[in-house]
N, C-alpha and C positions, 0 to 999 in steps of 0.2 A: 581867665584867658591870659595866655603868658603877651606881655608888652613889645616881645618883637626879640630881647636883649637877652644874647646865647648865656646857660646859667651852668653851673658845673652839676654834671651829674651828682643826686643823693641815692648813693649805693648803700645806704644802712636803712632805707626806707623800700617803700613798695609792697608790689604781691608776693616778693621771694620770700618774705619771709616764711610761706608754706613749703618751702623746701628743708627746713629746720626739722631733723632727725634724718636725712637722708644724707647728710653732709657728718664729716667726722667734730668732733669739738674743735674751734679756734687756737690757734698758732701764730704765735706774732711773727709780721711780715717782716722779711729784710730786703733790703732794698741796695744793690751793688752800686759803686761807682768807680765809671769807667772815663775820667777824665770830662768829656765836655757831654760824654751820653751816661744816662741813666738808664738801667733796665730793671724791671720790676718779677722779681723772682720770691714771687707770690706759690705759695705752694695749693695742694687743692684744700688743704685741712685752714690754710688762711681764705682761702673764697670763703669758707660758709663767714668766717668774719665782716668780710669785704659787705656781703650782701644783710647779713643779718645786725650787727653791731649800728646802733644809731649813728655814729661819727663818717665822719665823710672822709676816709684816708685818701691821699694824694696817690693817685695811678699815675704813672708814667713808663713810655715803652721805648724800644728800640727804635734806631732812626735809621738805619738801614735801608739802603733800595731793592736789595738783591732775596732773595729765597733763602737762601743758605749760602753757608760760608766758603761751601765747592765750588758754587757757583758765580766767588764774587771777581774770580778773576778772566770769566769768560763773559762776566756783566762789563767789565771792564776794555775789553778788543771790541764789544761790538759796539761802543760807546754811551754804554747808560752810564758808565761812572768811568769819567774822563779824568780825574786826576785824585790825590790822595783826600781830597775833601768833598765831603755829600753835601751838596746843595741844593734848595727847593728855588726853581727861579721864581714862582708862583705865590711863594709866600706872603712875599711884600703886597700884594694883590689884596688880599684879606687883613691887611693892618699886622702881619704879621712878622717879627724878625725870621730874617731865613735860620734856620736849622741847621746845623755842623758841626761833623764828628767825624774822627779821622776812619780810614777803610779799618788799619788794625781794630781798634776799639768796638769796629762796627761787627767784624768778622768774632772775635769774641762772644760780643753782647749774640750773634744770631748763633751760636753756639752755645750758649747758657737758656738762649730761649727755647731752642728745639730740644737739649734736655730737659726742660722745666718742665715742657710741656706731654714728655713724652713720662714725665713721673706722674704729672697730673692727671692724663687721658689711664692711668693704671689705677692711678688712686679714684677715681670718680667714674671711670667708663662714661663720659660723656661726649667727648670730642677724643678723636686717633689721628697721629702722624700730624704731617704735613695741611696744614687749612689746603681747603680747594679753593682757596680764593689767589692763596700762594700757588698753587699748583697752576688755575686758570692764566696768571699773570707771565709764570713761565713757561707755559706751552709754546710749541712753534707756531701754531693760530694765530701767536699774537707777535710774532717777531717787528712786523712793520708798528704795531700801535705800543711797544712797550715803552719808547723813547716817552711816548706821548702820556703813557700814564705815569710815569717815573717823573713827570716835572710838576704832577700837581701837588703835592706837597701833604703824602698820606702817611708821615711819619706822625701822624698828633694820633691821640686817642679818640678811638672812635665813636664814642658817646660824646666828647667834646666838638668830634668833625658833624655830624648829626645835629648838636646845637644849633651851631652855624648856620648849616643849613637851612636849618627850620627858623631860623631867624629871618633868611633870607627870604624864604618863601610865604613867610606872614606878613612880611613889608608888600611884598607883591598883591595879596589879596586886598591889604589896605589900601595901594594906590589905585588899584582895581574896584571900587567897593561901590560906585556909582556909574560903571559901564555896563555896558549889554555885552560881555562879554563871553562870545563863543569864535568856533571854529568849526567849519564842515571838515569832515572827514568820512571816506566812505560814504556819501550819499547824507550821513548824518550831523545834526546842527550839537555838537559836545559843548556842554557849559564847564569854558575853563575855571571859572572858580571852585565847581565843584570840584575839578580833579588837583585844585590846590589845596581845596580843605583836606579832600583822602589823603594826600601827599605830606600833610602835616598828623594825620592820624598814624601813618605810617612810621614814622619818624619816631610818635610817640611809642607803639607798640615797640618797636623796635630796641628804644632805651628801656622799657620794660624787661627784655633779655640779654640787653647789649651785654653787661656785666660778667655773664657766663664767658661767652664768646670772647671777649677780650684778654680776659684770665690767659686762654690757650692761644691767640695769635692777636697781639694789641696790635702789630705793624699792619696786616693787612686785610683785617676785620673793617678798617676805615677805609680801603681802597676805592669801592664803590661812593661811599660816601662822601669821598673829596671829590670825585667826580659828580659828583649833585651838587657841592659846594661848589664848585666853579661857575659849573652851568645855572645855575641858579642867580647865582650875582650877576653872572653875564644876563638874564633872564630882568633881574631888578633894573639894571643900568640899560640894555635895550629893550622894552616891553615888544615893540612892535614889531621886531624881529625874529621873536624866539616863542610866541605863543605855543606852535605844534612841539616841542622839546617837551613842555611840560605831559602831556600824553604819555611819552614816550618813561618820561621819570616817574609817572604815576607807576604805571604798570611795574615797572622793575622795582620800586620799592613795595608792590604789595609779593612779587617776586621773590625778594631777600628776604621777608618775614616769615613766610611760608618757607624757604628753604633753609632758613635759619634753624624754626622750629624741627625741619627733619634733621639736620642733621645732628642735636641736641638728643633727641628721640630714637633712633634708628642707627645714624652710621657708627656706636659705637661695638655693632656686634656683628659677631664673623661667619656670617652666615648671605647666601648667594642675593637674594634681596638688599641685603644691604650693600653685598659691592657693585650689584647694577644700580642701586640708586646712587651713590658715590659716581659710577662711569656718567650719568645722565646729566646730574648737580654739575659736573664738570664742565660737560657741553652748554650747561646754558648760562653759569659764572661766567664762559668762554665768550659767549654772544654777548652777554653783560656789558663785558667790559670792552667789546670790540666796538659795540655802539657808542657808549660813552668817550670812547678814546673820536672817534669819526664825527661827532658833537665839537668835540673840543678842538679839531682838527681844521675843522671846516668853520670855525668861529675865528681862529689866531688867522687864517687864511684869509677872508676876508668877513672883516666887522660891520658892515653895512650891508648884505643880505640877508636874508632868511636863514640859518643856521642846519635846519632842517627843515623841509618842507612837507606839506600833507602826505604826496607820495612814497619820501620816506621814512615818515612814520608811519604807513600804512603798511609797507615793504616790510620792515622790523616788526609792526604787530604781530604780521602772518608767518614770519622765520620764529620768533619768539614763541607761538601758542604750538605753534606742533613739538617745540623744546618741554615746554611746561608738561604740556599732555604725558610727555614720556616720561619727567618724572613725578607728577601725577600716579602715572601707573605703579614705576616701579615703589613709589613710598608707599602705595597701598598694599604688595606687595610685602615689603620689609617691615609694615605695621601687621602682617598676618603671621609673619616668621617670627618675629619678639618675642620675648620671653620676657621683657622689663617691665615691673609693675610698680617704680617708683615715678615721679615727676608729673603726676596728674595734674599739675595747676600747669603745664606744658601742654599738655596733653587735653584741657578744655579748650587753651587759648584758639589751637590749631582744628578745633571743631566749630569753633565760633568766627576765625580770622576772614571771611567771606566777605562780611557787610562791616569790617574795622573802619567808623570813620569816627573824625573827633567832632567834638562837641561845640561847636559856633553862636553865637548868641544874634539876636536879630539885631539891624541897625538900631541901637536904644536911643537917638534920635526921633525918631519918629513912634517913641513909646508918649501915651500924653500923661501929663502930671497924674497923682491921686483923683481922683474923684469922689465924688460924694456919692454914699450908694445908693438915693434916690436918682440922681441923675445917669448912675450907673445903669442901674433897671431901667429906666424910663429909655436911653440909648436901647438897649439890650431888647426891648419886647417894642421898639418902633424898627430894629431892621426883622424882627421875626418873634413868634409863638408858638411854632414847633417843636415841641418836646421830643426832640431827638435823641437824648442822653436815652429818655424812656424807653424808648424804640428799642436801640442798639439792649438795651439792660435785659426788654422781656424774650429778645432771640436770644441772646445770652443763657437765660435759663432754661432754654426747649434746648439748645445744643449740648448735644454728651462732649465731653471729654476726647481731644483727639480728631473730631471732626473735621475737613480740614485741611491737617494737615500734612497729606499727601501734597496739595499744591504749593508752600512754603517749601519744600525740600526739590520742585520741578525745576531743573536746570534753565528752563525761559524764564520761570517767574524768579530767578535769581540773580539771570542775567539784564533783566529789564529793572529790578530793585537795586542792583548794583550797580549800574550805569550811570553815566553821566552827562547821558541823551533825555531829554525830557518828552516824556510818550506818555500815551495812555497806551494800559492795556485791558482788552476787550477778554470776561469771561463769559464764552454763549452754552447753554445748554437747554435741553428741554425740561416743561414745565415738569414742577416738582423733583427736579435734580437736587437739590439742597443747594441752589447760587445763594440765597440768603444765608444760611447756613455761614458758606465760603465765606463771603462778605463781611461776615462779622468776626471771622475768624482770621482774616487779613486784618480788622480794623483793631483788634486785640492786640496782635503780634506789632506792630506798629504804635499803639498803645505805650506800651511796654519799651517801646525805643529811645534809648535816652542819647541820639547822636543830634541832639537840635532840630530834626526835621517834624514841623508845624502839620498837625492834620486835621483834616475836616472831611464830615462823612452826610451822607444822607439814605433813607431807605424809602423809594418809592412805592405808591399805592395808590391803585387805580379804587377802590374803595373811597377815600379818601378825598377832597377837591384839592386842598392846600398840599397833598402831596404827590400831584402828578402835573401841577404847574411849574414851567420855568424858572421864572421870576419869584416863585415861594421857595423853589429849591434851592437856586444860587443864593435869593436871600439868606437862607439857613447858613449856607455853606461860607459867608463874609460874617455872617454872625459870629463862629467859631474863630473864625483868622484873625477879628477886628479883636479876640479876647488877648491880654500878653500872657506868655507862659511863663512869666517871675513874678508878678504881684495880680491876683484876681479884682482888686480895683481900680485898675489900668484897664484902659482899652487905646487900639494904635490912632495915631493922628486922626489919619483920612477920614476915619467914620466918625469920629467926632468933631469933624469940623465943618464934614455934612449935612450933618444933625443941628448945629448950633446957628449952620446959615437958614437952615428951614426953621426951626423957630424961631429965627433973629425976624423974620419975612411973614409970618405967622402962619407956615405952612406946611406944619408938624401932620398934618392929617394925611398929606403927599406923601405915599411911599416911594421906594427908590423905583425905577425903571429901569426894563433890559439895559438898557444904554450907559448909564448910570453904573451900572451891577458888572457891565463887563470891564470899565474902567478903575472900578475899585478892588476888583480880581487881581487886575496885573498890578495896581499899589501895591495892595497886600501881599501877593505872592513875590514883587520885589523887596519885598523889607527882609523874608526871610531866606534864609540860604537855601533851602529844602521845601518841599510843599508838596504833603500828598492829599489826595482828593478820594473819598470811596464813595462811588454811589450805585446802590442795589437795585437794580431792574428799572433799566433803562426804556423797556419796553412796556412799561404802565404808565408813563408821562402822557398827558391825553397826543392822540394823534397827530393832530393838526399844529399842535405847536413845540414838538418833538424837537423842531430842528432849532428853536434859536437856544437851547441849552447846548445842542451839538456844536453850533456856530461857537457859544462864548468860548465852552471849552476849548476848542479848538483852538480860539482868538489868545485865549490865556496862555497855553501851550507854545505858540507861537510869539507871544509877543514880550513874556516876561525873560529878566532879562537872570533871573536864577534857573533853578533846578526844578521841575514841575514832572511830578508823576500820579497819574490819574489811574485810579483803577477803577472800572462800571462792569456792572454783569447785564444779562439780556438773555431773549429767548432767541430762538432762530428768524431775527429779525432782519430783511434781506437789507431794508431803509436804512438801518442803525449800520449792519458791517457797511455799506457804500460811503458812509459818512467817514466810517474811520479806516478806510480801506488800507493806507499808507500804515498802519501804524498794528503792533503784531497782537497777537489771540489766540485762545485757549480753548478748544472742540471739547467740552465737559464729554466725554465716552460714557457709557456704563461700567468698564472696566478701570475710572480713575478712584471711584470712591467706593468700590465694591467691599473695603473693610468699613468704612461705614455705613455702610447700610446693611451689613450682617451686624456689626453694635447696635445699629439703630434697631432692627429685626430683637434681637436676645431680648434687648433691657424692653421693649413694648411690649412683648409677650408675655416676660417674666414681672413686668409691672402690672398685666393684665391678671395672670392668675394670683399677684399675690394680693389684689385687690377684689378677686370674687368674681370680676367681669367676665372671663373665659371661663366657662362651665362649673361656675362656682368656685374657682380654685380648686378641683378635681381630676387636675392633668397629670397624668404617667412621664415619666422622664423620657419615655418612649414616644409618646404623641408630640409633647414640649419638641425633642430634635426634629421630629418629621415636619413638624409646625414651622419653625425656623427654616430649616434645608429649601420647600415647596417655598417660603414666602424671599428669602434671599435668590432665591433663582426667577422668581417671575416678576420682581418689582422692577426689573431690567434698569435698575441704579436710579430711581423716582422715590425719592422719602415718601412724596405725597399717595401714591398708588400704594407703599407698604401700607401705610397708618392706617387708607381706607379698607386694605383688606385685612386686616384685624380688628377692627370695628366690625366687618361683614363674621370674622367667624365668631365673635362675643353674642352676634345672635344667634349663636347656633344652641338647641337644647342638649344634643348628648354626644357622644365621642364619633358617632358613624354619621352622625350631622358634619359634624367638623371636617372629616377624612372625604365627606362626598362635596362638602364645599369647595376642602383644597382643589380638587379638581375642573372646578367649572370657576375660580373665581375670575375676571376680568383682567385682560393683559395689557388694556391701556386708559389711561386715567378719563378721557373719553366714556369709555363703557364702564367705568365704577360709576361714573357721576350719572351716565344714564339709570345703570340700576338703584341707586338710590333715589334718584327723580321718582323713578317709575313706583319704591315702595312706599313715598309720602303718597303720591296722589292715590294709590290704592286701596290707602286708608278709610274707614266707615265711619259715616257720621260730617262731621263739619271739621276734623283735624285735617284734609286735603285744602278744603277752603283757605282755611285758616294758615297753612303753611305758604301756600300761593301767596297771599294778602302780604305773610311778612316777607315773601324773596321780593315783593314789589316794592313795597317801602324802603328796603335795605338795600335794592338796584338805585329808586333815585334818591336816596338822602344824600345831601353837602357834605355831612359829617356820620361818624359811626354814631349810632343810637345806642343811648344805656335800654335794659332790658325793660325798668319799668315805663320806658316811652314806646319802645315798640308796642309793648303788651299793650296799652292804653289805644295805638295808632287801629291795630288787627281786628282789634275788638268794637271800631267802632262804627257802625254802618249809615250811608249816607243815601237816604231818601229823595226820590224822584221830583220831589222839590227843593230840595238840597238841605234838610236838615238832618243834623246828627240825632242816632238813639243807640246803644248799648241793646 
């Protein structure tokens, strides 16, 4: 974790070096000088150096205020540049010397820039003409705010301005690191740390491509960026005035990543997509920079208000996202019109850049020393004994490939896993939909997350005692949180100093209580930045005490003072949505999982015949499609209804058994389960008996029964005076 302190970018290090064979061979860089300015007249054949050679060469750019050099003496009447020397009066602000360099020198150096840049964008095709960020800043949009962004002082490099930045905005979250710190907006309670960590994720991805981008416009590639430096400090030095700002710099910097990657990608070719993406990119660099300049505006105005208030940044959200949408559209567009099949490591970034957050580690305060692994285990199996790992492992191997993950890719469930609202959200569908399935397929992808976020799962079961209790589940669910995720003999404070007061008192036998259980939640969930929670079939928890797992959740949800997102599935339980009416959900259809349950359909069938089950392995390629087509259409999206109706046709003996089956099999899992009732008890002999005997023992056993207990249980009959005999 970087210590706060701005470091110079290592431009010879990183991911580009997968850009090596798309770039020409290394050219030593020269570097002009122009009396008090330096400009870096890097050519494209020295980029591939810049980014692939280990050494870290010195970038340095023009300091210039102005676009171009036509333009510097119309900069000049309307008063951006009031006399022959460019000043940053902002500088000093940042511990910085002001910046000065005569107008000549300046007009040169942006003259040698725009040819550099215009050899470069020929030799590389990856950026053309004029940056839109130069363009945004001279449009007439911005006539009243350009005095205002011209003083903040974005002649530096802009991986260097980003440093800063992110320097800034890591002192914030430390000084913050023991508040409950949100903000309502729109009805909803945002945990602003989280949208500090993203905002430092941002930062990071961003110096991951900075490098490119600088190449072809170092002047005002930082523009934005100095604009976050500002605000940002102002942000450090007022906390309590400037909290909604940060909202507003989240957003714009996942913004610039995204837009960065298009135009990298897309605007260097001449075709109609990419010049509406180019008009679109304009319009919202233009909003960009109009909000940041109205930030900065309304802070030198007066330093003891609010800067910007929830209104408007709720105002800017809604101008903002109908901008995005359009170029949204149009780069899907100009990624269909492409013809370029180099810069794939671009090109994943921009598939993945959704969920970019960085990597924060939990308060390590409140991690407790080593332990001994006796007393590790002995903690570990007195808050729970729920082989949950087990659980998750055996649904893990009944799921194909793929299952899923239609609701990973659902714009709610992306915008709820993105967010920096702490909710649950509710998946409801009917029985046998494959929620479990989902469930374990959220609880993988999350798995597999490596941005610091802490998770804990459970899978309920009315089967089961210990797993359709409260108090067993939540237990499970602190078992997992109290584990640390850097060293597996570590567990956090709280629960071991729980532990060590109940044996201190001799009262290790006392498990924890609701009460208890709900106060070590919000511990735990404050230690870590992030905290997801999965728990599967919310509607098997015994009835009656349903509610105080909804309660804690709830409590936790509300009371911690990080990031908390809960995901529960459930049947069409009216008790369960009342509970979490507030908070959003997912109507599982027949038509969300329909390619799963045609995989699910193929691979049973074809595991059926290739195992003998279905008419011997004797099926026509002819029967096999008919077989699949009939059972994909009537399972009406219930994994559990297919699986029984190919069980039902395994008993069939010949091919016109099968074909008169398809037709009358059972269209809801109701009437499969009835026909199956109906052919045990129809049975001759004592196997009717017998099967009654074990759905009774298996309704009330505490725990599942292994097979040679049942068997022993069915078998054995108890006499009118109450003795056992076989």
């Amino acid at each position: 974790m970087s210590d706060g302190t701005p470091k110079k970018p290592d431009r010879g290090s990183g991911q580009f070096k997968s850009l090596k064979g798309f770039l020409p061979p290394s050219k030593k860089t020269k570097v002009k000088n122009t009396g008090n300015l330096q400009t870096n007249h890097t050519t494209a054949t020295s980029f591939s150096a810049s980014v692939l050679a280990p050494s870290d060469p010195t970038h340095t750019s023009s300091t210039t205020l102005v676009t171009t050099a036509e333009s510097l003496s119309e900069a000049q009447s309307r008063g951006a540049i009031k006399n022959e020397n460019i000043q940053s009066d902002s500088a000093s602000q940042f511990g910085q010397p002001p910046v000065t360099a005569t107008v000549k020198h300046a007009a040169h150096a942006e003259v040698g820039n725009k040819e550099e840049q215009q050899r470069n964008s020929t030799a590389t095709g990856i950026v053309k003409g004029q940056s839109l960020w130069s363009k945004a800043l001279s449009s007439k949009d911005l006539d009243q705010e350009r005095e205002t962004l011209n003083s903040i002082n974005f002649q530096a490099n802009a991986l260097d301005t980003v440093s800063e930045a992110r320097s800034f905005a890591h002192k914030i979250i430390n000084d913050k690191k023991q508040n409950a710190w949100k903000i309502e907006i729109k009805g909803e309670n945002i945990v602003l740390r989280d949208i500090a960590i993203k905002l430092l994720g941002w930062m990071d991805r961003f110096k991951e491509i900075g490098d490119i981008i600088v190449q072809f416009d170092p002047v005002h590639a930082a523009l934005p960026w100095a604009g976050f430096r500002f605000l940002l400090k102002v942000c450090m030095d007022q906390q309590k005035t400037m909290d909604a700002i940060l909202v507003g710099l989240e957003n714009i910097a996942g913004l610039i990543q995204r837009c960065t990657l298009y135009e990298l990608l897309y605007l260097s070719e001449d075709s109609s997509g990419s010049k509406n993406l180019e008009k679109s990119m304009l319009r919202l660099y233009t909003a960009i920079l109009k909000f940041l300049a109205k930030a900065i505006d309304k802070f030198k105005q007066n330093r003891l208000k609010a800067v910007f208030t929830t209104e408007d940044i709720s105002n800017y959200l809604g101008n903002v996202e109908n901008l995005e949408k359009a170029v949204g559209h149009d780069a899907d567009v100009a990624k269909a019109e492409s013809t370029r099949t180099e810069l794939a490591h671009l090109r994943t970034q921009l598939e993945h850049i959704t969920n970019s957050t960085l990597h924060i580690q939990p308060q390590l305060h409140n991690i407790q020393d080593r332990l001994e692994d006796s007393e590790r285990s002995s903690i570990l199996e007195w808050i729970s004994t729920i082989p949950y790992r087990s659980h998750h492992e055996r649904i893990n191997a009944e799921r194909l490939e793929g299952t899923g993950k239609w609701l990973l890719e659902r714009e709610d469930y992306r915008t709820w896993i993105s967010s920096s609202v702490s909710k649950l959200l509710l998946l409801r569908g009917t029985p046998g939909a494959g929620k479990t399935y989902i469930a374990s397929k959220v609880i993988d992808s999350l798995t597999s997350n490596t941005t610091g976020m802490q998770l804990a799962y459970f899978y309920c079961n009315r089967a089961e005692e210990n797993r359709r209790e409260p108090d067993c589940i939540l237990s499970t669910i602190i078992q997992q949180l109290a584990q640390s995720p850097f060293d597996d003999n570590k567990l956090l404070k709280p629960i071991v100093d729980i532990y060590r007061e109940r044996k201190k008192q001799g009262q290790i036998s006392s498990r924890l209580n609701l009460s208890e259980i709900r106060d070590l939640l919000v511990q735990l969930t404050d230690i870590y930045p992030r905290t997801m929670i999965c728990i599967d079939a919310l509607d098997e928890i015994a009835e009656d005490r349903r509610i105080h797992l909804l309660k804690a959740l709830n409590s936790v949800i509300s009371q911690s003072k990080n990031l908390i997102k809960i995901f529960a599935t459930t049947r069409m339980n009216p008790e369960i949505v009342a509970q979490f009416k507030m908070f959003p959900r997912i109507e599982l259809q027949p038509d969300d999982n329909v390619s799963d349950i045609n995989q699910f359909v193929e691979t049973r069938v074809s595991n059926a015949i290739d195992d003998g089950e279905l008419l011997c392995g004797q099926v026509s390629d002819v029967l096999k499609t008919e077989i699949c087509e009939v059972l994909c259409k009537r399972s009406k999206g219930m994994f559990q209804l297919a699986a029984l109706q190919i069980t039902s046709l395994c008993h069939q003996f010949t091919e016109g058994d099968v074909r008169r089956s398809l037709q009358t099999l059972p269209d809801t899992l109701t009437a499969a389960y009835n026909d199956i009732y109906h052919s045990i008890t129809s049975q001759k002999g004592n196997a009717s008996r017998l099967a009654l005997s074990a759905f009774r023992w298996i309704q009330c056993s505490y725990e599942p029964l292994r097979t040679e207990t049942l068997l022993d249980a069915i078998t054995v009959e108890v006499g009118r005076s109450g003795e056992f005999s076989r």
